[in-house]
C-alpha positions in Angstrom: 0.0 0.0 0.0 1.3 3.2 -0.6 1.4 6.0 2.0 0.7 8.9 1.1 3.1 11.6 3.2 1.5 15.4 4.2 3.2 18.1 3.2 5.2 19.7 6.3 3.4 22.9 8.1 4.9 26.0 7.5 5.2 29.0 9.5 3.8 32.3 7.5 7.1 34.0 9.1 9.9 32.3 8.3 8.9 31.8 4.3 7.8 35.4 4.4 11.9 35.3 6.0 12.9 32.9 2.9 11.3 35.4 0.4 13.4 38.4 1.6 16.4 36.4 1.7 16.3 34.7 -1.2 13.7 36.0 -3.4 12.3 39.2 -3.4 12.1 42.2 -0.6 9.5 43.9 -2.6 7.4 41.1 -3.1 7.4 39.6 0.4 6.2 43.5 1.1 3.1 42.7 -1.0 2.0 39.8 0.3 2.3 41.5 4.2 -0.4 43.7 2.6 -2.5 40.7 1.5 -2.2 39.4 5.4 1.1 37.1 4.6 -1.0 34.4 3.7 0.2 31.5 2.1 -1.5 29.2 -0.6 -0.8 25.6 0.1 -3.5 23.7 -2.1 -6.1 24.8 -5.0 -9.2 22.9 -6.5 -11.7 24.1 -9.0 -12.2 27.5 -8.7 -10.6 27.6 -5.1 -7.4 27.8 -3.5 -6.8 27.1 0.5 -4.5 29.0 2.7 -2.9 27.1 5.0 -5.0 28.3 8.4 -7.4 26.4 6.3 -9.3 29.8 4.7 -10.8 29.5 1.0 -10.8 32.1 -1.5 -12.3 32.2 -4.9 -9.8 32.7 -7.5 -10.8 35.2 -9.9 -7.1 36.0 -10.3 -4.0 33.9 -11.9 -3.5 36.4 -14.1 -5.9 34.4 -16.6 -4.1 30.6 -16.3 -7.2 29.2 -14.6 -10.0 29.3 -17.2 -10.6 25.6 -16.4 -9.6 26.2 -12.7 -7.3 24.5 -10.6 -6.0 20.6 -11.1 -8.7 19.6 -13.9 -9.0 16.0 -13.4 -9.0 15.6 -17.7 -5.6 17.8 -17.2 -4.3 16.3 -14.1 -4.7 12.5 -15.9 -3.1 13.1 -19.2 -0.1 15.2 -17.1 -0.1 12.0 -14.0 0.0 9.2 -17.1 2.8 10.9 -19.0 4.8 11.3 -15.2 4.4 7.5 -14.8 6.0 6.7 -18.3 8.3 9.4 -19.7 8.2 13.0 -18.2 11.0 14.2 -20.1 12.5 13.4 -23.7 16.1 14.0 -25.3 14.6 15.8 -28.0 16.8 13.4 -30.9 14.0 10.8 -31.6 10.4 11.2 -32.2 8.2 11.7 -29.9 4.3 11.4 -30.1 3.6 13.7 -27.0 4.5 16.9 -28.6 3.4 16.0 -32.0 -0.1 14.8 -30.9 0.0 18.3 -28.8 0.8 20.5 -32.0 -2.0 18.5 -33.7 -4.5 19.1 -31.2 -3.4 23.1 -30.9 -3.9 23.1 -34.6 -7.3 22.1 -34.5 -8.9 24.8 -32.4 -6.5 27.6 -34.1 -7.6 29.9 -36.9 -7.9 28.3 -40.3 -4.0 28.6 -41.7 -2.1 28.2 -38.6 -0.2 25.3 -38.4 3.3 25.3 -37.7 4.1 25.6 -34.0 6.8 26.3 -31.9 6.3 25.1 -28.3 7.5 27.2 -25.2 7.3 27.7 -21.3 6.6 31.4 -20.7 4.3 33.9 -22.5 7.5 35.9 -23.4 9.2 33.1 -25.4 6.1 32.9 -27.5 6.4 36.4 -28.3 10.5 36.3 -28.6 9.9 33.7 -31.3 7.1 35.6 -33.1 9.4 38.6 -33.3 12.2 36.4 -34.4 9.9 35.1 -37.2 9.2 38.4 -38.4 12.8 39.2 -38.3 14.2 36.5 -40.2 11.5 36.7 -42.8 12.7 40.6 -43.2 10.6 42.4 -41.2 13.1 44.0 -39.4 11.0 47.3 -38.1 8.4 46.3 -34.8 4.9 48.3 -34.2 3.6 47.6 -31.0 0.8 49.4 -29.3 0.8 52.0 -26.5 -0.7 50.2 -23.1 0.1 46.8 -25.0 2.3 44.0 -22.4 4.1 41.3 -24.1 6.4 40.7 -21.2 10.2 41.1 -20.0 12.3 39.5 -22.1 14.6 42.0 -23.8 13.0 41.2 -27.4 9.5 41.4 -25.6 10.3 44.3 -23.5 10.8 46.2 -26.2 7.4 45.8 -27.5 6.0 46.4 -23.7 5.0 50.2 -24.3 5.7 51.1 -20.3 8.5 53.1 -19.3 8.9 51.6 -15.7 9.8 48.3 -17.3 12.0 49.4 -20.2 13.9 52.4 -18.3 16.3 50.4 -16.2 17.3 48.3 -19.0 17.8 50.7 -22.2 19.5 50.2 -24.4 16.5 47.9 -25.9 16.6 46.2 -29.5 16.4 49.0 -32.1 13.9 49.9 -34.5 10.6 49.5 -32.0 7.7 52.3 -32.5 5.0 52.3 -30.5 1.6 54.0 -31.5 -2.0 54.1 -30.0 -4.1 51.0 -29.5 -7.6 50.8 -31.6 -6.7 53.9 -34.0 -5.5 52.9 -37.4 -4.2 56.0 -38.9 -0.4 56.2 -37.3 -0.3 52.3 -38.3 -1.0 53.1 -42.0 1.9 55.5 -42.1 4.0 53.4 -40.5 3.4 50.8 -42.7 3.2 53.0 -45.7 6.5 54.6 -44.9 8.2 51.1 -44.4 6.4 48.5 -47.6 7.7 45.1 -46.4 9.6 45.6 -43.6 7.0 46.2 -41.0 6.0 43.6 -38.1 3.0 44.3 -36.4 2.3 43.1 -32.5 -0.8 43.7 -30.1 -3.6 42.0 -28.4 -7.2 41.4 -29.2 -8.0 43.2 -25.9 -5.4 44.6 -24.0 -5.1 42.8 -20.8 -2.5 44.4 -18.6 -3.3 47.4 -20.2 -6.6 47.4 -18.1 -9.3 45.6 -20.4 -8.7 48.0 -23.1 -11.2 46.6 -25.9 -10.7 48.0 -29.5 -13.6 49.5 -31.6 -15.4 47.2 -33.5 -13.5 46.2 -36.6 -10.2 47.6 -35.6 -8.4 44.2 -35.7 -9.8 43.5 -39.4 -8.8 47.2 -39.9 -5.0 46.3 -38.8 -5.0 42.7 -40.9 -6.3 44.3 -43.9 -3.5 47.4 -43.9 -0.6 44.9 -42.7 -1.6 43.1 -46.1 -1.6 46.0 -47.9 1.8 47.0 -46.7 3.3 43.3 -47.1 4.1 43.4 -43.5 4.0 41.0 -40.7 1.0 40.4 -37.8 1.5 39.1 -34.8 -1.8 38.1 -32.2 -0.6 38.4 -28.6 -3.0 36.6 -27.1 -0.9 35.0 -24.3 -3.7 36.1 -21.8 -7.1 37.1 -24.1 -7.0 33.5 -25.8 -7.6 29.4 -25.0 -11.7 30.6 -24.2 -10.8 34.0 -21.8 -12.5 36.3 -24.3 -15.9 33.3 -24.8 -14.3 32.6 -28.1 -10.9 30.5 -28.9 -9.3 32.8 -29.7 -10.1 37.2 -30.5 -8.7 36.5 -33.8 -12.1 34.3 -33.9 -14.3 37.3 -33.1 -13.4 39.3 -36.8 -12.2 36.6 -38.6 -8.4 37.5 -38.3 -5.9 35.3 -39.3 -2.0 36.8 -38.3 1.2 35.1 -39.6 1.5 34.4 -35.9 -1.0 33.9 -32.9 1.1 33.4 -29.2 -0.5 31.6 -26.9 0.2 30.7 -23.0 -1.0 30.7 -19.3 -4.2 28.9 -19.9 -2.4 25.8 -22.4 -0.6 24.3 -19.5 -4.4 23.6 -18.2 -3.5 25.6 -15.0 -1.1 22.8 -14.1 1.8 23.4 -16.1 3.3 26.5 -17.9 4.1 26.2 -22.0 3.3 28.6 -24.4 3.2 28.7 -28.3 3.5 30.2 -31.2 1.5 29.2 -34.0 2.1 30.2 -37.4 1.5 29.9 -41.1 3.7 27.9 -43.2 5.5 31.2 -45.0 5.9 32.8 -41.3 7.2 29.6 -39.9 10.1 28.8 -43.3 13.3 30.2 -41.5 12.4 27.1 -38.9 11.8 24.6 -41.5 14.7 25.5 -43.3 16.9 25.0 -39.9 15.8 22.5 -37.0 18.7 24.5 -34.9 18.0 28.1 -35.7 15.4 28.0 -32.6 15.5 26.0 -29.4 15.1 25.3 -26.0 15.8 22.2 -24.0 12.2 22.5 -22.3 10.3 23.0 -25.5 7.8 20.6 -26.1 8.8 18.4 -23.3 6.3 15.5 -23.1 4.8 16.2 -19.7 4.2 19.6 -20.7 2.0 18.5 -24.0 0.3 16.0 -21.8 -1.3 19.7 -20.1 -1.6 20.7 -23.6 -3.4 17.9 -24.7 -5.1 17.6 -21.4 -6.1 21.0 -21.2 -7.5 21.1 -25.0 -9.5 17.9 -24.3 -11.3 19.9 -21.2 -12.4 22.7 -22.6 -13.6 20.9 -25.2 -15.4 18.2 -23.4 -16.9 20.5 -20.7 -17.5 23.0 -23.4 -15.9 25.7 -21.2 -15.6 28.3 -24.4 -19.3 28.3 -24.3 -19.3 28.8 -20.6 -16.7 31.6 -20.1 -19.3 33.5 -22.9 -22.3 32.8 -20.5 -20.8 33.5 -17.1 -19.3 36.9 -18.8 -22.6 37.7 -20.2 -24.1 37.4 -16.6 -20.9 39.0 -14.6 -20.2 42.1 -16.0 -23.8 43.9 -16.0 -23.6 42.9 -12.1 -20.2 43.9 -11.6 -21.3 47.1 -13.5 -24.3 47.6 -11.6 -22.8 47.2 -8.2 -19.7 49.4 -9.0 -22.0 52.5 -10.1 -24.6 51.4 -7.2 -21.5 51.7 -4.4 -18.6 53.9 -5.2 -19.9 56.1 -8.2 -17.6 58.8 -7.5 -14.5 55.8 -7.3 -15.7 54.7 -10.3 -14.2 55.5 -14.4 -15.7 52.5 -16.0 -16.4 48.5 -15.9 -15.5 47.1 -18.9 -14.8 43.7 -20.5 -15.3 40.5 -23.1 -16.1 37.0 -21.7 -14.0 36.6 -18.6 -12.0 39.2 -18.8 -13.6 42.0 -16.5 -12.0 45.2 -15.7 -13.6 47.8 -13.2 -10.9 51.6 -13.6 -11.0 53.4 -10.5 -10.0 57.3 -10.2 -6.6 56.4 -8.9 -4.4 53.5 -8.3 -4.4 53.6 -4.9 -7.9 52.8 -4.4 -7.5 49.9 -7.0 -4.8 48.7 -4.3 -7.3 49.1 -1.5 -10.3 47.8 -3.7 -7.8 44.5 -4.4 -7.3 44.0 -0.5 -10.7 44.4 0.5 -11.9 41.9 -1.9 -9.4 39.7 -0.2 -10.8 40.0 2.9 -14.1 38.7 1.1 -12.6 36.2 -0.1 -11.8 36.6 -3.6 -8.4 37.1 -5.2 -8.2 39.1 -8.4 -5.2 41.2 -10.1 -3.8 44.3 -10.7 -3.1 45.8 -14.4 0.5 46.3 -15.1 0.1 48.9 -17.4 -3.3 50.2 -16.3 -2.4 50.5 -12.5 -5.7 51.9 -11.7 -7.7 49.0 -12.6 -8.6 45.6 -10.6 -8.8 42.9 -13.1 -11.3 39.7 -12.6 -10.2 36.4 -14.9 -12.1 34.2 -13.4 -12.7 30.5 -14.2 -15.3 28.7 -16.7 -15.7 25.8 -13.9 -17.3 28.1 -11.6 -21.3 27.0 -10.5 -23.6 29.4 -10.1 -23.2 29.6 -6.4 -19.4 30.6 -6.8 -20.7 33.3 -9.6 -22.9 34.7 -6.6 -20.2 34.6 -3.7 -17.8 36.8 -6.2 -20.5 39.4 -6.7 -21.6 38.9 -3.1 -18.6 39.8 -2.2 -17.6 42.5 -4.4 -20.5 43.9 -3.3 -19.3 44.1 0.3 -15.7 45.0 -0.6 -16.7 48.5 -2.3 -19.0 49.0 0.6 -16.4 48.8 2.7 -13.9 50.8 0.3 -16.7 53.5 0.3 -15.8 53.7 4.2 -12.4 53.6 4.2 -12.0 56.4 1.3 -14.2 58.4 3.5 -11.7 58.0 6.5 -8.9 58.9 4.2 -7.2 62.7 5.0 -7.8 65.0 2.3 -5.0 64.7 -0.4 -3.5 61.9 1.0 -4.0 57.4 0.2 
């Protein structure tokens, strides 16, 4: 019989000790303001601290669409543990090639050459390098736009904060305003053939920034024009956030590369990919060694892949995220303007992607910890600081759907109170 061992207690104070020590001073900082709680376990749509307390996660900066430790996910990724976790990457191996076909099948008519990763940054360091070695040597990239950290990706990430320490960044980036298409066309006018093109469906970190209507078909349509190069972040808005596969799916867009991340691992595991046409993806074809990682397309990784494609597909969780989104944000709306109308800019969002913009960042921070101390965990916006951003999961019932409004409604009751306690000028 096996015996199964518990994981050790730990004390809250010495790892909050560990983090300063070894990890991060600022971050251990943060999570004193969240109470210095620590996760220790995660099911569904909830994760336990480990005094035992529960909190909805509406967070995850959007890896949980099909919550935590799917049982279709948590199979595939146990079966492939048992047999062969990790490959030499010489032979063939059927994990990774039965995960490309499967992440084929749900992608945009067109895309099917792909290029497995770990982090969302990787995916969009290989797009960029696609566009580069196909002779698109000049990047647009869109203001409030994140792509990530990576010096390629960096680049693209339109925030100063991020690039400052670490200029000089690679040369010949430009980045313009997000769902206007007039300084693209003369950027692309100015440049015939040599432009790449990067930005999300919806911009995510940027604070749910949604385009108008028709802009991405707008931005295909002139990147054809222009011979240049598209590239679909959707790292965060695709794999079912936005209640579609992918926002390429909700114009009809097809780029020469879609990136795609945090959800593919199935909330278990992180890969990300980038999927492309057969022109964008040549320079790879041409050379097996141009582009690589050891980690890439490691078979325990495409058993998530595979696992996690199989779930949302079984459990028809694209479906879902549409109808819980559909129901969420005229609540969330209504409650923001019903409690803090004076707090409040806007509530905005697609799916499960939900953004409510207050006045200041500040009372984003406080809005973040009071819903904490209701019970619910949802994120920041790196580039729109002043925005608390729900991505909550498909898998939640209808009684989790009403404990997140329940207690969002209590959590800008009580910011109401302690805005009103504030000193005049200060936060």
């Amino acid at each position: 019989m096996t015996v199964i061992q518990e994981a050790p207690v730990e004390s809250e104070a010495e790892i909050l000790g560990l983090y300063r020590a070894h990890l991060s001073k600022g971050r251990a900082t943060l999570a004193e303001l969240f109470g210095s709680h620590m996760e220790t376990a995660s099911e569904g749509a909830w994760l336990t601290t480990s005094d035992g307390e529960r909190f909805l996660n509406a967070g995850g900066y959007g890896v949980f669409i099909m919550g935590a430790r799917h049982p279709i996910v948590m199979e595939e990724v146990e079966r492939q543990l048992r047999t062969h976790p990790t490959a030499t990457r010489i032979l063939l191996e059927p994990t990774v090639a039965r995960a490309a076909e499967a992440l084929v099948s749900v992608m945009p008519e067109g895309l099917d050459r792909v290029h497995f990763a770990l982090s969302g940054a990787e995916a969009v360091e290989t797009g960029l390098k696609l566009a580069r070695a196909g002779g698109h040597k000049r990047t647009v990239s869109m203001r409030g736009g994140y792509h990530g950290k990576t010096l390629g990706a960096l680049s693209a990430t339109a925030k100063d904060v991020y690039q400052a320490p670490f200029r000089p960044l690679i040369p010949d980036f430009r980045h313009i305003p997000f769902g206007e298409t007039d300084a693209l066309e003369a950027e692309l006018a100015a440049h015939p053939g040599e432009v790449c093109v990067i930005l999300e469906p919806v911009q995510g970190e940027g604070g749910v920034i949604i385009p108008p209507t028709g802009y991405l078909k707008q931005v295909e349509e002139l990147v054809r024009a222009h011979d240049g190069f598209l590239i679909l972040d959707e790292v965060q808005s695709g794999f079912g956030r936005l209640g579609e596969w992918w926002g390429a799916d909700i114009e009809g867009v097809v780029p020469d590369v879609l990136l795609t991340g945090k959800a593919l691992g199935g909330g278990v595991l992180p890969v990300s990919a980038a999927v492309a046409t057969r022109k964008a993806f040549r320079p790879f074809d041409k050379d097996p060694y141009v582009h690589t990682a050891t980690f890439s397309g490691q078979p325990v990784l495409m058993a998530a892949v595979q696992g996690a494609i199989r779930a949302v597909k079984e459990e028809r969780l694209i479906t879902r995220a549409m109808d819980l989104g559909a129901q969420l944000l005229p609540r969330i709306s209504e409650i923001a303007y019903r409690n803090i109308p004076e707090l409040v800019v806007g509530v905005r969002g697609r799916g499960l992607l939900i953004g409510v913009e207050l006045v200041e960042a500040g009372l984003a921070g406080e809005l973040l910890i009071e819903l904490f101390n209701h019970g619910v965990v949802a994120n920041h916006s790196m580039n729109g600081s002043s925005v608390v951003r729900f991505t909550p999961p498909a898998v939640m019932s209808d009684t989790d759907v009403e404990f997140l409004l329940n207690s969002f409604d209590l959590a800008t009751r009580d910011l109401v109170r302690g805005a009103a306690k504030m000193p005049e000028g200060g936060n």
